[in-house]
N, C-alpha and C positions, 0 to 999 in steps of 0.2 A: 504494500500500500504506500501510497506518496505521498504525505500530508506535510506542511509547513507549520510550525507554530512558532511566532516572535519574539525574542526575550521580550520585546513590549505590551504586548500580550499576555505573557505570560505574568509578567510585575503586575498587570491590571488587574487579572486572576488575586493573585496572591496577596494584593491591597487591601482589594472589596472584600473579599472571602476572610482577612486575616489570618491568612495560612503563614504557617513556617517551612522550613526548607524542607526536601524531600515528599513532599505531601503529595497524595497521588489523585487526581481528578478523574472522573471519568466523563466519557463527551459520550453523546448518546442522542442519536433522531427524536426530534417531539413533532407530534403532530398538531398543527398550530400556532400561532404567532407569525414575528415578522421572520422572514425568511427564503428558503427556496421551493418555490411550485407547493405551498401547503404546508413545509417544514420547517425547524429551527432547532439550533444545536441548544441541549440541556448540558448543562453541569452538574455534576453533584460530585463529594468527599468520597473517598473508598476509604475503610479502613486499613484493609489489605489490597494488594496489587495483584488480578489475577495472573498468574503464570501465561496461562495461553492467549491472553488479548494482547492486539499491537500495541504498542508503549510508545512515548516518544516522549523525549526530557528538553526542558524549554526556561530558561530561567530557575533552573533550580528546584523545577518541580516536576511532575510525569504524570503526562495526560494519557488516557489508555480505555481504549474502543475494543466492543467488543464484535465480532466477527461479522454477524448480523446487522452493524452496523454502516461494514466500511465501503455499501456502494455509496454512502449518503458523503463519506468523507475524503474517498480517493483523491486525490487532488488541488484539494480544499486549503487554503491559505488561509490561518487564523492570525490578523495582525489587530495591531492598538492604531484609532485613528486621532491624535492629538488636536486637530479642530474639534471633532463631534465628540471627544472624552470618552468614546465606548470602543468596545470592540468589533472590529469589522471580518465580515467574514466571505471570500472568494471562490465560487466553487464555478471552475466555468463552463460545466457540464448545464448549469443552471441559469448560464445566463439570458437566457430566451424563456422567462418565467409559464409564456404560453404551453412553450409546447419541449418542457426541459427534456433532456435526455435519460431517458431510461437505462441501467445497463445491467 
C-alpha cells in the first residue's frame, strides 16, 4: 500500500489528541461526513498495534489500517494545511467526487 502521512500532520494529530510519542492511531473508512464520494477518514487510539495491519510512522507516532480498509487509503496523502489549521487529505482516485474510482 502507498500512503503519505506528514510530520505536519502528524504534530496536528498528536496536539489535538494530546498524545505522546509512540502512540499508535488507527485510520479507518467512515461512512459520512466531509470527504471522498460519501466517505471520510476516522481516527481513533489503539491501545495495542495490531501485528498484521499496515503501519506507517509519521512524526513520532504510527498510524495503522487495517486490510479492509486500504482501497479507501492507497494512495492517499495525509498532510496539515496551515491556512485552513486542519488536516487535508489527497486521495486522487477521488478526485472526480461524481463518478470516483472504484478499485
Amino acid at each position: 500500500m502507498n500512503l503519505t502521512i506528514t510530520n505536519e500532520a502528524a504534530a496536528f494529530y498528536k496536539n489535538e489528541m494530546e498524545l505522546d510519542n509512540h502512540v499508535c492511531l488507527r485510520l479507518y473508512v467512515r461512512v459520512g461526513g466531509v470527504g471522498s464520494g460519501g466517505f471520510s477518514v476516522g481516527v481513533e487510539r489503539l491501545d495495542v498495534r495490531p501485528a498484521t495491519w499496515f503501519t506507517i510512522e509519521a512524526g513520532k507516532l504510527s498510524f495503522a489500517i487495517a486490510e479492509d480498509d486500504y482501497w479507501y487509503f492507497d494512495g492517499m496523502t495525509i498532510d496539515y494545511n496551515e491556512d485552513l489549521e486542519m488536516v487535508a487529505f489527497h486521495q486522487p482516485k477521488f478526485d472526480n467526487l461524481d463518478h470516483p474510482l472504484h478499485v
